[in-house]
ZAVEX-370805 format. One line per field, with one value per residue: x, y, z of N, C-alpha, C, O in turn; residue number from 1. Coordinates in Angstrom, 2 decimals, m for minus. Example, Ala and Ser with C-alpha at 12.3 -4.5 7.8 and 13.67 -1.06 7.14 Angstrom:
residues 2
n.xx <- 13.19/12.85
n.yy <- m5.69/m2.25
n.zz <- 7.80/7.08
ca.xx <- 12.30/13.67
ca.yy <- m4.50/m1.06
ca.zz <- 7.80/7.14
c.xx <- 13.20/12.90
c.yy <- m3.30/0.03
c.zz <- 7.80/7.87
o.xx <- 14.24/13.41
o.yy <- m3.32/1.14
o.zz <- 8.46/8.04
num <- 1/2
***
This chain:
residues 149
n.xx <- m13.66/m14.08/m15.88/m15.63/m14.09/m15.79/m17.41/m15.68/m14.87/m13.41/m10.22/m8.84/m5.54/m5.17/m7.62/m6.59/m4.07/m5.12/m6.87/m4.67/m3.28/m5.29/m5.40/m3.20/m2.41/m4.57/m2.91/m0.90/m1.92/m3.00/m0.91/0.40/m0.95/m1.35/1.32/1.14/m0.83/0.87/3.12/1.62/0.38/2.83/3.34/1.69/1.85/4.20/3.02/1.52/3.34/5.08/3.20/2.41/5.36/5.35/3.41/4.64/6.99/5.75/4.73/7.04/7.85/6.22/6.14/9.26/9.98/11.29/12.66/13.91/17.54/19.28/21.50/20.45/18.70/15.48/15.53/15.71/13.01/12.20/14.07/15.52/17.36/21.24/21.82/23.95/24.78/23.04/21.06/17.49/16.73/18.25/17.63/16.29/14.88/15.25/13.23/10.93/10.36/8.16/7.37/8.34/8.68/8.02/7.93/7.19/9.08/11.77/10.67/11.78/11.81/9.25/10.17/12.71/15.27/16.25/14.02/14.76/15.69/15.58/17.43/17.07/16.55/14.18/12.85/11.83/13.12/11.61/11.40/10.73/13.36/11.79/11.35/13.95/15.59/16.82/16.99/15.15/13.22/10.45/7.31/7.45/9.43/9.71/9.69/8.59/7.57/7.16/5.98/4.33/1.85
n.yy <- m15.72/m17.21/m16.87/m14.42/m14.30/m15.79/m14.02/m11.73/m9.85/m10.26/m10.97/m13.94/m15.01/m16.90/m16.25/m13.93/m14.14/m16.01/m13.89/m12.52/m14.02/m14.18/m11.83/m11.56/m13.36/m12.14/m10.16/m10.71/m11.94/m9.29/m8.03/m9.85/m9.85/m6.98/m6.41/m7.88/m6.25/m4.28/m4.80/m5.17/m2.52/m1.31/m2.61/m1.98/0.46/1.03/m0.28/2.14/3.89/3.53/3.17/6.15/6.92/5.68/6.55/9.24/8.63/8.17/10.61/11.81/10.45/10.96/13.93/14.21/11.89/10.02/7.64/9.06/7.75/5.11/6.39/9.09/8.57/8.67/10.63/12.73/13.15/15.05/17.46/18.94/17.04/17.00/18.63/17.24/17.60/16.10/14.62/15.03/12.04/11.35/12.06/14.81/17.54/20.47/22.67/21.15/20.37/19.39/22.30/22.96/19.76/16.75/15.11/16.23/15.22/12.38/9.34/7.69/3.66/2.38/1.27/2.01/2.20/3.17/3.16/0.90/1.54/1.26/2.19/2.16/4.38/3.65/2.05/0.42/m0.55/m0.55/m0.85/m2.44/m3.72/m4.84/m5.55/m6.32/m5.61/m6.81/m8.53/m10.77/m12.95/m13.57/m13.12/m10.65/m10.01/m9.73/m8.66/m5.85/m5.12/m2.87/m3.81/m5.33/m4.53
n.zz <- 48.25/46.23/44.64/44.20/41.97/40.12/39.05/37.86/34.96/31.98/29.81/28.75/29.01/27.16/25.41/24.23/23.34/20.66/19.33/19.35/16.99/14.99/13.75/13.14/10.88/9.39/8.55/7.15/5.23/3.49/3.23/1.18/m0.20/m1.71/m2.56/m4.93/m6.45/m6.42/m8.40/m10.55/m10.83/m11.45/m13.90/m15.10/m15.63/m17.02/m19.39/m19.72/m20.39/m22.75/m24.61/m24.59/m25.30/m27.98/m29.26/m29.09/m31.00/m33.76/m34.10/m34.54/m36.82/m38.94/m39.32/m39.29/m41.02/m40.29/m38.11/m34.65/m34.53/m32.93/m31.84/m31.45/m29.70/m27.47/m26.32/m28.39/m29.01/m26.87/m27.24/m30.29/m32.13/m32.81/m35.52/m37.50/m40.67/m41.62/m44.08/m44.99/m45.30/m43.36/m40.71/m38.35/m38.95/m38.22/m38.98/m39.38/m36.97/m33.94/m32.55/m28.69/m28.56/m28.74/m26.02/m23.10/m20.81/m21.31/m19.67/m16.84/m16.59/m14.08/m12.43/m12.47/m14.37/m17.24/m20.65/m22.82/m25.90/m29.88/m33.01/m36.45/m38.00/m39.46/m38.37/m34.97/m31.80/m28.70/m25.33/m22.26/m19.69/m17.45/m13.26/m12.96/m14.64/m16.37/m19.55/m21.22/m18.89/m16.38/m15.26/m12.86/m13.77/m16.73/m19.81/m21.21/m24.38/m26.82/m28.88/m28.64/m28.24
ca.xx <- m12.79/m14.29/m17.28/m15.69/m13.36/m16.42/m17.81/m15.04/m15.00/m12.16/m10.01/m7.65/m4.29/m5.20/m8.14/m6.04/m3.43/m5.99/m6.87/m3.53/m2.45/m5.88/m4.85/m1.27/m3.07/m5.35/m2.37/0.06/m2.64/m3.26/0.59/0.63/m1.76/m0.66/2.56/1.20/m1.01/1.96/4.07/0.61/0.68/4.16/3.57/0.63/2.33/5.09/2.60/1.21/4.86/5.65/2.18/2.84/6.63/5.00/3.21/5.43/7.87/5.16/4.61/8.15/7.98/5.24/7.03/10.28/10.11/12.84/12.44/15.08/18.43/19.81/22.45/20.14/17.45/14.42/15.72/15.33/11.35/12.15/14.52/15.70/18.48/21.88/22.12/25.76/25.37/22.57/19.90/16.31/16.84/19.35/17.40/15.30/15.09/14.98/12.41/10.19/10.67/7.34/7.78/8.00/8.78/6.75/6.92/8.08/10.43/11.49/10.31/12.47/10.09/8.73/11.92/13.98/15.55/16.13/13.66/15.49/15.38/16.45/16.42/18.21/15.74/12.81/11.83/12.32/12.98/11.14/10.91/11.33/13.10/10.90/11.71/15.33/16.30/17.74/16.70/13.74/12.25/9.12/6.15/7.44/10.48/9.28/10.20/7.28/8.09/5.85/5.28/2.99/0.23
ca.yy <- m15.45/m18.11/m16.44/m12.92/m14.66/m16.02/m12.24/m11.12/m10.26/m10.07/m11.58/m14.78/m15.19/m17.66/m15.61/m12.64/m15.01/m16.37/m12.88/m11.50/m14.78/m13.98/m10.38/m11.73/m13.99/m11.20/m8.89/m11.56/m12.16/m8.34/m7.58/m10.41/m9.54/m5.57/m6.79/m8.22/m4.95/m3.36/m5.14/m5.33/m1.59/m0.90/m2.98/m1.09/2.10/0.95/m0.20/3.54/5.02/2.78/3.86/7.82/6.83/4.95/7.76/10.29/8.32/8.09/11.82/12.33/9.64/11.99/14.82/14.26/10.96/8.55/8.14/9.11/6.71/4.65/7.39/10.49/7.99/8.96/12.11/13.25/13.96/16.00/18.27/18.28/16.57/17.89/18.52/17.43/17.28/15.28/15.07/14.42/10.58/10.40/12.78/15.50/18.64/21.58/23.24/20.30/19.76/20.09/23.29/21.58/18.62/15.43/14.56/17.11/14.50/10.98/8.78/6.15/2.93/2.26/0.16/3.09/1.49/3.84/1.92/0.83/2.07/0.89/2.46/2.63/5.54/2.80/1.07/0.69/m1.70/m0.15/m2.12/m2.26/m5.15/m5.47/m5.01/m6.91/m4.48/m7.40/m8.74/m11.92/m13.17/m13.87/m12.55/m9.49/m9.19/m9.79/m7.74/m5.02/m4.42/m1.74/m5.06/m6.48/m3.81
ca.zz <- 47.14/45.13/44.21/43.35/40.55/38.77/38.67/37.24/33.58/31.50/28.75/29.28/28.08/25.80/24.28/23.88/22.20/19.63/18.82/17.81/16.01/13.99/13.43/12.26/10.16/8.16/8.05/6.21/3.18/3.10/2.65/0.42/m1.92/m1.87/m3.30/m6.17/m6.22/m6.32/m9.30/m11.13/m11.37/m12.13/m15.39/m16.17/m15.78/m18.18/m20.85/m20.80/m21.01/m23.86/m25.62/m25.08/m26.13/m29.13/m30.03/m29.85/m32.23/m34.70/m34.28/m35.09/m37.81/m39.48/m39.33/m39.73/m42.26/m39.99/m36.43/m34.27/m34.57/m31.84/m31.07/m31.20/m28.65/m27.32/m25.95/m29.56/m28.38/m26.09/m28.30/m31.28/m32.44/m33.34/m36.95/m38.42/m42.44/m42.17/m44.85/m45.39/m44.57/m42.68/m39.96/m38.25/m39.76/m37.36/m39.28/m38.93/m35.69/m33.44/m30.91/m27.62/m28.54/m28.71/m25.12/m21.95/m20.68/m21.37/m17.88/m16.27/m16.38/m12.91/m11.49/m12.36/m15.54/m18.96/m21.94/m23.99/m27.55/m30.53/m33.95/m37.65/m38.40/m40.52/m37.51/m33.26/m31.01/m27.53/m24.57/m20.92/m19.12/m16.07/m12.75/m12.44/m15.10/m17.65/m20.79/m20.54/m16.93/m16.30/m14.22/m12.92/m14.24/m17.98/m20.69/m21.85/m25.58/m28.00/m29.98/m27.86/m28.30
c.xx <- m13.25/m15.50/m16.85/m14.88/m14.36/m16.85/m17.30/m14.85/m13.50/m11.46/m9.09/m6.38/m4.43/m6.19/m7.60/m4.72/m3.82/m6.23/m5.92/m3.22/m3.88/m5.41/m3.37/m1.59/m3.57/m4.22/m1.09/m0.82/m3.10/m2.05/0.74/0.06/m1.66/0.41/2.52/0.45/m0.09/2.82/3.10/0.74/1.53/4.16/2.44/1.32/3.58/4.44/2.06/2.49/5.16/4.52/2.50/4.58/6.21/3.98/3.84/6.70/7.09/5.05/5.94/8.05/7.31/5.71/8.23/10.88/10.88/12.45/13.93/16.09/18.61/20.94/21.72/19.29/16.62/14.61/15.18/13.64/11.37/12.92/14.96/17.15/19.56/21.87/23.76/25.59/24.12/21.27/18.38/15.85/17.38/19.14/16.72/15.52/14.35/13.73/11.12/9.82/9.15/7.70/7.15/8.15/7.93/6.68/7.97/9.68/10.20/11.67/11.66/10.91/10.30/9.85/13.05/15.03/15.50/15.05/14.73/14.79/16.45/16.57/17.93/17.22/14.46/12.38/12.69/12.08/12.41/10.68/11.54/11.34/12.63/11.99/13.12/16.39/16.63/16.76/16.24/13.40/10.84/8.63/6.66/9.02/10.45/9.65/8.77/7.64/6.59/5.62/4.61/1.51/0.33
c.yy <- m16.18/m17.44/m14.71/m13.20/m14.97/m14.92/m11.64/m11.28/m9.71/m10.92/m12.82/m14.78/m15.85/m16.88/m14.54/m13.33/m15.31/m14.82/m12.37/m12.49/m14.66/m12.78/m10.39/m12.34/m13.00/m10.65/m9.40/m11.33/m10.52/m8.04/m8.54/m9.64/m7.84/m5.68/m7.22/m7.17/m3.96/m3.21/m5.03/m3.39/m0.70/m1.50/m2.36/0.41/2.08/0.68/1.08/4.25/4.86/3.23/5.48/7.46/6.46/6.54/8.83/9.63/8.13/9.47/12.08/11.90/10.59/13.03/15.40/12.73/9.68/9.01/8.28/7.96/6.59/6.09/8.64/9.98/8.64/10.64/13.27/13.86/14.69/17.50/17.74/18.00/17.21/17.51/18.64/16.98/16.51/15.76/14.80/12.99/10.24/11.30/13.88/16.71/19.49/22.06/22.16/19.87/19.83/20.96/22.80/20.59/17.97/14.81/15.90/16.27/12.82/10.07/7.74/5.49/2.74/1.07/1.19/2.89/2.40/2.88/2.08/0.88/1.81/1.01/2.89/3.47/4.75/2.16/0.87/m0.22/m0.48/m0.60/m2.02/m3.29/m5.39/m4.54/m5.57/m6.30/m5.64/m8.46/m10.32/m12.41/m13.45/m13.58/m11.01/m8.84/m9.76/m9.03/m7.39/m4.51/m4.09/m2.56/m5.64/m5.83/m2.92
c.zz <- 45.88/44.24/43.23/41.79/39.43/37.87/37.82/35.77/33.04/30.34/29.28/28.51/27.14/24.49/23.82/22.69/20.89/18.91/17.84/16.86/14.28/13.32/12.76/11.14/8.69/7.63/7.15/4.61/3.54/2.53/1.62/m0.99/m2.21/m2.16/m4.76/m7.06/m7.34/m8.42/m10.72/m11.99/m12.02/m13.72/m16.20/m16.12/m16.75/m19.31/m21.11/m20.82/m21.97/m24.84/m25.75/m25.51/m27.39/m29.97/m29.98/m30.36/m33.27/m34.81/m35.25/m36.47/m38.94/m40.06/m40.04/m41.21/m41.73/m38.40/m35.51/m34.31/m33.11/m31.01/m30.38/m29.51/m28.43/m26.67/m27.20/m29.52/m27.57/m26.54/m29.38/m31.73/m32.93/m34.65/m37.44/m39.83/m42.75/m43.11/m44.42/m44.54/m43.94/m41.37/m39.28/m38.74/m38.59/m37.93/m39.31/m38.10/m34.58/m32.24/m29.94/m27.66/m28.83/m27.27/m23.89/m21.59/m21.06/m19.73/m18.19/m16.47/m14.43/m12.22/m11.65/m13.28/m16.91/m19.41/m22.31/m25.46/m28.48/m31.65/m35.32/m38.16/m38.91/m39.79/m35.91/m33.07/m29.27/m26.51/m22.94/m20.11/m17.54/m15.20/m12.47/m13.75/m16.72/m18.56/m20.83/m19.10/m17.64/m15.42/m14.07/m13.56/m16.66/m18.50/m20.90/m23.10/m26.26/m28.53/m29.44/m28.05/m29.34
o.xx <- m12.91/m15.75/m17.36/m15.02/m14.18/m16.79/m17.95/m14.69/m12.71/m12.26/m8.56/m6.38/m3.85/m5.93/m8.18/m4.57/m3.09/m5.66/m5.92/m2.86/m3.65/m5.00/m2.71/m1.01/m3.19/m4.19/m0.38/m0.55/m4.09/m2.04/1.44/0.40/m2.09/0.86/3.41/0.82/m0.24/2.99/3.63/1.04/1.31/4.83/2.28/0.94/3.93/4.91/1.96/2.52/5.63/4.91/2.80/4.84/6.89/4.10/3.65/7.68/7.85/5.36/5.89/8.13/8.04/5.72/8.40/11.83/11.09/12.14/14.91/15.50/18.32/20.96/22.02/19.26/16.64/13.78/14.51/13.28/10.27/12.40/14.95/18.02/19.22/21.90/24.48/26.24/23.93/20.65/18.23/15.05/17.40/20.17/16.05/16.71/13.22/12.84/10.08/8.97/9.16/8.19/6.01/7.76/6.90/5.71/9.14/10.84/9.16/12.58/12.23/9.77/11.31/9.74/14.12/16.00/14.52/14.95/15.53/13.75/17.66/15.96/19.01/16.97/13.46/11.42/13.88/11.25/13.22/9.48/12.65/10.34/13.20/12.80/13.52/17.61/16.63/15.84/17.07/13.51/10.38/9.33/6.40/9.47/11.36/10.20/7.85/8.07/5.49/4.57/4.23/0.41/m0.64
o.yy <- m15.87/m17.80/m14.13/m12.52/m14.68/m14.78/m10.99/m12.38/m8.96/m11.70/m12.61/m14.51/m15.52/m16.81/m14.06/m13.01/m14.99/m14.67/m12.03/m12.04/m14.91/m12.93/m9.57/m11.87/m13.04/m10.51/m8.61/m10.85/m10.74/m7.79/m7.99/m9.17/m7.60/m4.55/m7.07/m7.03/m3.32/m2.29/m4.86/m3.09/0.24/m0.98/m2.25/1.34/3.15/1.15/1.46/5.34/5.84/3.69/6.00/8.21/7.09/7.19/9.57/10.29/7.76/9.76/12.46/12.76/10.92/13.11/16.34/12.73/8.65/10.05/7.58/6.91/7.43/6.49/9.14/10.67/9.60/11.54/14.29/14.93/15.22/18.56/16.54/18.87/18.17/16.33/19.61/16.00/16.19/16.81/14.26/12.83/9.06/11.49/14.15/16.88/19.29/21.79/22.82/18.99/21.04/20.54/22.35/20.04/18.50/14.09/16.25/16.52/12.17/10.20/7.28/5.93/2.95/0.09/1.16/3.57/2.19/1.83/3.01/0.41/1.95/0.09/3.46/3.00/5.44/1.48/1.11/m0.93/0.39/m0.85/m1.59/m3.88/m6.08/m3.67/m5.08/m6.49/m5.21/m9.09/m11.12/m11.52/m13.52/m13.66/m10.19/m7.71/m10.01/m8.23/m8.21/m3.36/m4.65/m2.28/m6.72/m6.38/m2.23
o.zz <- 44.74/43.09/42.27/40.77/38.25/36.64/36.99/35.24/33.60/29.82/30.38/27.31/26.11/23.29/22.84/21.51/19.96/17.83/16.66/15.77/13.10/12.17/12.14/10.17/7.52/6.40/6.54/3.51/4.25/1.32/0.77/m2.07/m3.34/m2.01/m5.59/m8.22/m8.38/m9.22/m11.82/m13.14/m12.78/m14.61/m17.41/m16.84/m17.24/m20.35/m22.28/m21.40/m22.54/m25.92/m26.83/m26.45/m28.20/m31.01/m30.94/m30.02/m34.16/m35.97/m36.42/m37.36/m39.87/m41.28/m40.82/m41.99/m42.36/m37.82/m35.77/m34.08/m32.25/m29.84/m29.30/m28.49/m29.19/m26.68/m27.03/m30.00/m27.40/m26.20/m29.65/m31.61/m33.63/m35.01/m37.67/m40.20/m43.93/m43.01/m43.32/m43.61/m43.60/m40.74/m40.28/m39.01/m38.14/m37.11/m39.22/m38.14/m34.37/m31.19/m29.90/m26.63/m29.25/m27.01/m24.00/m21.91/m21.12/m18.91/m19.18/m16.52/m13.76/m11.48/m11.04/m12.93/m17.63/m18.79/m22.22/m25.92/m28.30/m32.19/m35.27/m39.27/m38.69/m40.15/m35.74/m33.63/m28.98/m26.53/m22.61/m19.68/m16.70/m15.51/m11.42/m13.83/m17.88/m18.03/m20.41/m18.26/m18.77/m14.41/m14.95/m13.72/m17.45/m17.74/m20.84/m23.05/m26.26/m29.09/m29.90/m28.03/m29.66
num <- 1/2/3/4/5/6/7/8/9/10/11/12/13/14/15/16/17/18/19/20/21/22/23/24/25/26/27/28/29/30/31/32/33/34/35/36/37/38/39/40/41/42/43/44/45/46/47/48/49/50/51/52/53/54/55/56/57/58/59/60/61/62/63/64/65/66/67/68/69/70/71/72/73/74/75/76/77/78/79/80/81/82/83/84/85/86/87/88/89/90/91/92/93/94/95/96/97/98/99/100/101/102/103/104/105/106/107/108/109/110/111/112/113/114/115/116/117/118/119/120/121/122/123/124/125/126/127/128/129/130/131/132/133/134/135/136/137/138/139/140/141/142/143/144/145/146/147/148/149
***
C-alpha cells in the first residue's frame, strides 16, 4: 500500500486551497479596478453631453440671439419654444428656429440625473452634479459644469 500512494498523482487539499485563494485574490483587484473603469467613463460621457449640449445652445444663441430661459430649459433644442407675446429679446422666434431642432433629444447624464440648466437668456449655468445627484462632492460625485472646458 505504501508504495502505490507515492505513485499516485494528484492535487492536495492544501494545493487546491492556495490556488483558489490566488484566483480570489486576482479577481478582487480586477473588480476593483473595473469600478473605477466604470465611474471614469460615466464622467467622460457627461463631459461629451455637456459639449453637444454646449453646442447646441450656441447654435440656438446664433440663431435665435438669447439662449433659451430657465423656464423654456434645454428642452427648447429639441422643439421650439412656446411663443406668448414674446419679442426679439425676450425669445425664440419660430421662424428662426432650426428644422429639427438642435439636438434629437435632451440625455439624462449617466447616473440618471436631468443637467441642470440655468439661463436668463445672455448666459447659462450647465452642469451635472455627479453621481450622488447633489450639488459639490468630490471624485465621483463632483460636479461637471460647461465652465470647465
Amino acid at each position: 500500500m505504501k508504495s502505490r500512494r507515492r505513485t499516485e498523482q494528484g492535487f492536495t487539499l492544501i494545493e487546491i486551497m492556495v490556488v483558489i485563494l490566488i484566483l480570489g485574490l486576482l479577481a478582487t483587484l480586477v473588480v476593483q479596478s473595473l469600478r473605477g473603469a466604470t465611474d471614469k467613463a460615466k464622467r467622460t460621457k457627461a463631459i461629451a453631453d455637456i459639449a453637444e449640449l454646449k453646442t447646441a445652445l450656441d447654435r440656438y444663441y446664433i440663431d435665435n440671439g438669447s439662449y433659451p430661459t430657465t423656464d423654456q430649459g434645454l428642452q427648447a433644442l429639441v422643439s421650439p419654444p412656446v411663443q406668448q407675446g414674446m419679442t426679439d429679446s425676450g425669445g425664440a422666434s419660430s421662424s428662426r428656429y432650426e428644422d429639427g431642432g438642435y439636438v434629437q433629444k435632451v440625455p439624462l447624464d449617466p447616473w440618471g440625473n436631468p443637467y441642470f440648466y440655468q439661463s436668463d437668456g445672455n448666459s447659462y449655468t450647465l452642469k451635472s452634479f455627479g453621481a450622488d445627484g447633489a450639488e459639490g462632492g468630490v471624485g465621483k460625485n463632483a460636479d461637471i459644469d460647461a465652465s470647465q472646458f
